[in-house]
N, C-alpha and C positions, 0 to 999 in steps of 0.2 A: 361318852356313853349317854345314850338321850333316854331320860325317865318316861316312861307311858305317865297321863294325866291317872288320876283317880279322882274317884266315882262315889259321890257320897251314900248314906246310909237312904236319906230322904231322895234322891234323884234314883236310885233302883227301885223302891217301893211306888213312887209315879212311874214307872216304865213298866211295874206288874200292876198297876191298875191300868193303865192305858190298855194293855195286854188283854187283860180282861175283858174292857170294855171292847171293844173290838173283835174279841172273840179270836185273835190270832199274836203270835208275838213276833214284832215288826223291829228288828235294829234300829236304836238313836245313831246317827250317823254325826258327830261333830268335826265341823270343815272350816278352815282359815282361806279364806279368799280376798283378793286384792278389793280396794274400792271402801265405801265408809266413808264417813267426818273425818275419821282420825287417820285412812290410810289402807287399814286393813279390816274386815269383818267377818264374823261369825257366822255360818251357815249351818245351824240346826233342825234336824225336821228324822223323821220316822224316814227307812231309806231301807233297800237292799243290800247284801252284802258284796263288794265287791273282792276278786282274786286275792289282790294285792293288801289290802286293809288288813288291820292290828285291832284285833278283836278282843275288848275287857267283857266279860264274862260271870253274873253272876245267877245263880239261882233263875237259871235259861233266858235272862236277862241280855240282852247286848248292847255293847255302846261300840260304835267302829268309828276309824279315824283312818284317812286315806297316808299313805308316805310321804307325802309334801304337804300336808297341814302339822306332821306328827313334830318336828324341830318345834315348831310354833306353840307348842302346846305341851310342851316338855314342862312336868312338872307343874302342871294346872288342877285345877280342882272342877271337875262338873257337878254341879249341885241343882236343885229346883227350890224354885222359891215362890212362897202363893201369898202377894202382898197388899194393899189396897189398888195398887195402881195393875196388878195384873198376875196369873200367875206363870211361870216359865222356866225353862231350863237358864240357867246361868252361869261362865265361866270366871274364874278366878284365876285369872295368870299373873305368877310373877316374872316373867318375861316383859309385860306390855309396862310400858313406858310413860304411858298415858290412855286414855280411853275416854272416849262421848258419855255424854248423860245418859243416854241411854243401857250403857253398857254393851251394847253389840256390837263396836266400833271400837279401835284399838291401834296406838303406833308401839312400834319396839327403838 
């Protein structure tokens, strides 16, 4: 059985201000793609909804996640974090094995 990630309390309230600001409310789409330092990397950005995507859901909020990133992300935490060096969405998987300094770069 593959757990859907969850969606922290601070990454939904940046997704209703981005909303706001914007004036419309636009799906987080978080995507695992080949390529990286470490192998694999993270593809986040505001996105449409596609057919097939697995749609979390809050408070008219959406985070989507296509069917071949969803294994990868099984049981990850999306969180946002606003810190000196920058602010941004950030995943916490314990699946990855290892990960770049960055954090958006990741092997299993």
């Amino acid at each position: 059985m593959t757990l859907p990630p969850t969606v922290t309390d601070r990454a939904w309230a940046r997704l209703a201000e981005i909303a706001e600001a914007m004036g419309e409310q636009k799906p987080l789409r978080v995507a695992v793609e080949g390529g990286g330092c470490s192998g694999f990397h993270y593809d986040i950005k505001l996105d449409d909804p596609a057919e097939d995507d697995i749609v979390l859901e809050r408070a008219g909020q959406k985070v989507l996640i296509d069917p071949v990133s969803l294994p990868f992300l099984q049981a990850a935490k999306i969180d946002f974090t606003d810190e000196l060096i920058g602010a941004r969405f950030v995943i916490e998987n314990p699946n990855a094995s290892s990960s770049c300094g960055c954090g958006t770069s990741f092997s299993m």
